[in-house]
N, C-alpha and C positions, 0 to 999 in steps of 0.2 A: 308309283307312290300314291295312297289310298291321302287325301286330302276332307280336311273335315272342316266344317263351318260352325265348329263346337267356339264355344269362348274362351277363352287361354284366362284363366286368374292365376294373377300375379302379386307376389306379398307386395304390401305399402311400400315397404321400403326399395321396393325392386324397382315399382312405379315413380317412387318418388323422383331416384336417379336417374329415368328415363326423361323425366321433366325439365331438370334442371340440367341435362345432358344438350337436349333440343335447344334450351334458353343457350347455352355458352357455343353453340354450333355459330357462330358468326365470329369471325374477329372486331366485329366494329360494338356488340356486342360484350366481351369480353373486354376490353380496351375503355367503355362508360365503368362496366364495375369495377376497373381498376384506379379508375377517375374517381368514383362516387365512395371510392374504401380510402385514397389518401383524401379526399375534399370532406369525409362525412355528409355533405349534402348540398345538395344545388338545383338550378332551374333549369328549364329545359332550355331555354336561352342562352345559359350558360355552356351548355352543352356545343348550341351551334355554333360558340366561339371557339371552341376548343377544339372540333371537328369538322374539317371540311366537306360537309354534309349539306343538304336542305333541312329545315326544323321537319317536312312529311317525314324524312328519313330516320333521324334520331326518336322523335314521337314512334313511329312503328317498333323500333327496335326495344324502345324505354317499357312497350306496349307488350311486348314480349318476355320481356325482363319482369317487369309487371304480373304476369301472366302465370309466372312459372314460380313467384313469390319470392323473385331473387331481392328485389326493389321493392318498395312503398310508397306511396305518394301522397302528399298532404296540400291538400289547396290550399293557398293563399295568393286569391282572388286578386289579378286573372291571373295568375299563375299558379303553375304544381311545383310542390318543391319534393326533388325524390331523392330518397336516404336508401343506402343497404337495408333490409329486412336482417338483422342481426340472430333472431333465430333461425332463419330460415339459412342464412350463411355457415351455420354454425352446422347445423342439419348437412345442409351440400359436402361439406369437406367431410363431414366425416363422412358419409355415406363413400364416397371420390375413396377416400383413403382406404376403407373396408373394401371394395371391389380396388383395387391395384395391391392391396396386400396378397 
């Protein structure tokens, strides 16, 4: 098989659900946005009560979630307070629901 180091472009939208595919690939993961869609918003503190985690653990994951613009985060000094990204949530399902149609 002839293998090539060519770059694969890929539509946005193909991209996108790779992204928000990698962000939900954890359960501990999936399990905060499940938290953060019935709570509408909370501290990362809040988190480590809720989950028997270390605060490095949920931070990395929230960092993730973050990352993939499932979440947002708003200081309020010294703490973040993180809420769903509700376009970005809106964006994910239907993407999710176009590829399983």
């Amino acid at each position: 098989m002839k293998r090539s180091l060519e770059h694969i472009e890929y539509k946005e939208d193909t991209e996108a659900l790779a992204k928000f595919a990698k962000a939900l690939a954890h359960p501990t993961r999936i399990a905060i946005l499940k938290h953060l869609d019935a709570q509408s918003c909370c501290f990362t503190g809040d988190l480590v009560e809720v989950f028997p985690l270390a605060q490095s653990t949920i931070s990395q994951h929230l960092k993730e979630l973050k990352n993939a613009g499932l979440i947002q985060g708003e200081l309020k000094s010294p703490k973040i307070k993180y809420c769903i990204n509700q376009d970005n949530w809106k964006l994910a399902k239907s993407l999710f629901q176009q590829f399983f149609d």
